[in-house]
C-alpha positions as CSV (number, residue, x, y, z in Angstrom):
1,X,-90.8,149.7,48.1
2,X,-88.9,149.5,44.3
3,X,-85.9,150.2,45.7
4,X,-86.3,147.9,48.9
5,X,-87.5,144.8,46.1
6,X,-84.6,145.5,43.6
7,X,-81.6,145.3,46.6
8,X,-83.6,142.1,47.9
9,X,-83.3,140.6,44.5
10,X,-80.0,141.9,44.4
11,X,-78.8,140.2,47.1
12,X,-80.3,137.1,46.1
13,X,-78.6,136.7,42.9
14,X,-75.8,137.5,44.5
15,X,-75.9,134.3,46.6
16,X,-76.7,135.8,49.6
17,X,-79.3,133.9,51.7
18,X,-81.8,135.5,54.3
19,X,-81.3,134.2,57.9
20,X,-83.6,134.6,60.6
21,X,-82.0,135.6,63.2
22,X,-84.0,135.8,66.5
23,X,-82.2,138.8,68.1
24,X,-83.2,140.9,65.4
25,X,-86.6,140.4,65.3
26,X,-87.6,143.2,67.1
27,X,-85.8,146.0,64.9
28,X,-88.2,145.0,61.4
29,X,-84.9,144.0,60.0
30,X,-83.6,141.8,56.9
31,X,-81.0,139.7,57.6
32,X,-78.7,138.7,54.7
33,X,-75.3,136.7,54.6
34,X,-73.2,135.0,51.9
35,X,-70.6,133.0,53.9
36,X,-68.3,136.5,55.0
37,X,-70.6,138.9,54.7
38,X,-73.9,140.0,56.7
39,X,-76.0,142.9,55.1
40,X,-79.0,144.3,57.2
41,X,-81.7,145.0,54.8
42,X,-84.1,147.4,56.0
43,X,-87.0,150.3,54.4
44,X,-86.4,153.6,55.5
45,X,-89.9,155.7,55.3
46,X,-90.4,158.9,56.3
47,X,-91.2,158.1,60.1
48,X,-87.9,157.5,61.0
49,X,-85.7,160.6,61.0
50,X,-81.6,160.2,60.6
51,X,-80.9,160.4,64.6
52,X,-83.5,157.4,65.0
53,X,-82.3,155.5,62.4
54,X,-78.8,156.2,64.1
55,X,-79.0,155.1,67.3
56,X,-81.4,152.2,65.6
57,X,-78.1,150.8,64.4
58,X,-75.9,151.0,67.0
59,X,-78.6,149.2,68.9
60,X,-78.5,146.6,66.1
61,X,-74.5,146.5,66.3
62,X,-74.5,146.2,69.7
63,X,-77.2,143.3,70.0
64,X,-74.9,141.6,67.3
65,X,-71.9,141.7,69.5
66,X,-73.6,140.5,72.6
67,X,-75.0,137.3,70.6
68,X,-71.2,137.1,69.9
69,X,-72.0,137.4,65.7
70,X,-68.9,138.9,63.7
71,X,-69.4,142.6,62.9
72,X,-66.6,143.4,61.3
73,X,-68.1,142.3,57.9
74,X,-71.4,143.5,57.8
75,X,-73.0,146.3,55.8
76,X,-76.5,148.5,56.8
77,X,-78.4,149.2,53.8
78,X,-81.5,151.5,54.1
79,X,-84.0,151.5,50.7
80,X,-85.6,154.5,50.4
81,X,-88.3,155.4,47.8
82,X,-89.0,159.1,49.0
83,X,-87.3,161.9,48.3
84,X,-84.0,162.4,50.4
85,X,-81.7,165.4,49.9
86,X,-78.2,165.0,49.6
87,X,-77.7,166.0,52.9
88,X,-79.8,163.9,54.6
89,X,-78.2,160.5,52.2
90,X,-74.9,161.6,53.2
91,X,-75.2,162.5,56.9
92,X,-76.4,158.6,57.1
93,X,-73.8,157.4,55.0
94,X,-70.6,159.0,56.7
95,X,-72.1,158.8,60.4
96,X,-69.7,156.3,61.8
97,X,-70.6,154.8,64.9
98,X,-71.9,151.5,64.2
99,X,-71.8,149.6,60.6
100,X,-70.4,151.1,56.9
101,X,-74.3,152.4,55.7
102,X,-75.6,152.6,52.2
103,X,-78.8,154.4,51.3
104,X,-80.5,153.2,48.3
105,X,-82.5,155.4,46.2
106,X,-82.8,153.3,43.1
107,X,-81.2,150.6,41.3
108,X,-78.2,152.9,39.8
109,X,-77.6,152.9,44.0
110,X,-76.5,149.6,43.9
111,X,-73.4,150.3,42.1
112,X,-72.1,152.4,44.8
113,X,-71.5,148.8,46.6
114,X,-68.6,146.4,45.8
115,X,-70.3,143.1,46.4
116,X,-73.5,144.4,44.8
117,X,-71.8,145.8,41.8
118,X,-73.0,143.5,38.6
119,X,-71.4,146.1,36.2
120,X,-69.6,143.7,33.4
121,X,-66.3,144.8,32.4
122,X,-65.2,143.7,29.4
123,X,-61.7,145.2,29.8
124,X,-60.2,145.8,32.4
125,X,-57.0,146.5,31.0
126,X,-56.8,150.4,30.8
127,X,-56.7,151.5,27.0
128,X,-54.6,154.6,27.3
129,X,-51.6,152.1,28.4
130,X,-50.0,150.1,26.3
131,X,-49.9,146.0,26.8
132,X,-47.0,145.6,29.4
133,X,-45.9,142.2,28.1
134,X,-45.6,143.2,23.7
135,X,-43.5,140.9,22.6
136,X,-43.3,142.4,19.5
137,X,-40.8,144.3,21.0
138,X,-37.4,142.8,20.8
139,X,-35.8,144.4,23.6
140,X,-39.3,143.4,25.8
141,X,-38.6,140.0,24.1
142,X,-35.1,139.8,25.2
143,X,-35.6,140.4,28.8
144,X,-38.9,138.5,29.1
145,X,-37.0,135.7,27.5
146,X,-33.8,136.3,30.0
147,X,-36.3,136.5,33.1
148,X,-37.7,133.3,32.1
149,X,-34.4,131.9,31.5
150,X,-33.5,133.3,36.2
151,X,-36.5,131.7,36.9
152,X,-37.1,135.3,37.4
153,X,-41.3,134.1,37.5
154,X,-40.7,132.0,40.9
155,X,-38.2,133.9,42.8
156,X,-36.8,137.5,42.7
157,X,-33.4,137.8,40.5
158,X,-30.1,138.1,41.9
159,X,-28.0,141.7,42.0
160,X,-25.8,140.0,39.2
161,X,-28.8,138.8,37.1
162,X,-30.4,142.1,37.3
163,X,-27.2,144.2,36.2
164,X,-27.3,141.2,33.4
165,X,-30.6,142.7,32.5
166,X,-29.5,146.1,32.7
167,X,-26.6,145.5,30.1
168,X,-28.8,143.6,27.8
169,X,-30.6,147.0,27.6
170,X,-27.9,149.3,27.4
171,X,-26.2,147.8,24.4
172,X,-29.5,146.5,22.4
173,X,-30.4,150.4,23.1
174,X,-27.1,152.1,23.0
């Protein structure tokens, strides 16, 4: 149940908030939702093979639909604390017939899903490319300066303005 407890927590800090929802209640079911997304929660132990847990979900989408909830947004996420090969993760995963399905293994799992993701960047600028505004750059200067000067921020420049640009370049670079 560690990797069932960790996604629950998860999705808690996350802001999501547990709903009861009474058409589920017969499926043994977590239902999550943060506004625009729904996530079914659920622990996947070994009594359930992949075709049961399969035509489980479609059940689940279908029931959905018929209480006329919004699908479109809403995630399946299966914890698992047993060993699952590859195969098996993956033939859950890519099946396609109801909601996008995670299976989650362990906390590393969770990373694997956008709006579960709490992986800090500290950078997201690439490092390999250089800043695209140096202004330490005269010619970069020059036409920042010159796009500034359009209005070139608020509205796209003019066929003149732009062969302006262009000849600002050519004779700064020769």
């Amino acid at each position: 149940m560690l990797s069932y407890t960790s996604t629950y927590e998860r999705l808690i800090s996350k802001k999501f908030q547990k709903k009861e929802l009474e058409v589920l209640k017969n499926f043994g079911v977590t239902f999550f939702y943060n506004g625009s997304i729904g996530v079914i929660l659920q622990y996947w132990d070994y009594i359930l093979s992949v075709e049961e847990l399969i035509n489980e979900c479609v059940q689940i989408r279908e029931t959905l639909l018929e209480s006329s909830f919004n699908i479109w947004n809403c995630y399946y996420i299966l914890c698992t604390d047993e060993e699952k090969t590859i195969e098996t993760v993956y033939a859950m995963e890519r099946e396609t017939s109801s909601f996008r399905k995670y299976v989650i293994r362990g906390e590393i799992d969770l990373k694997r899903i956008p709006f579960l993701d709490d992986t800090i960047i500290s950078n997201p600028q690439n490092p390999l490319l250089p800043d695209p505004l140096d202004l330490s750059d005269k010619l970069v200067l020059d036409l920042y300066s010159f796009i500034l000067r359009n209005n070139g921020e608020n509205q796209k420049l003019k066929k003149e303005a732009i062969d302006e640009a262009l000849k600002l370049v050519l004779t700064e670079r020769g």
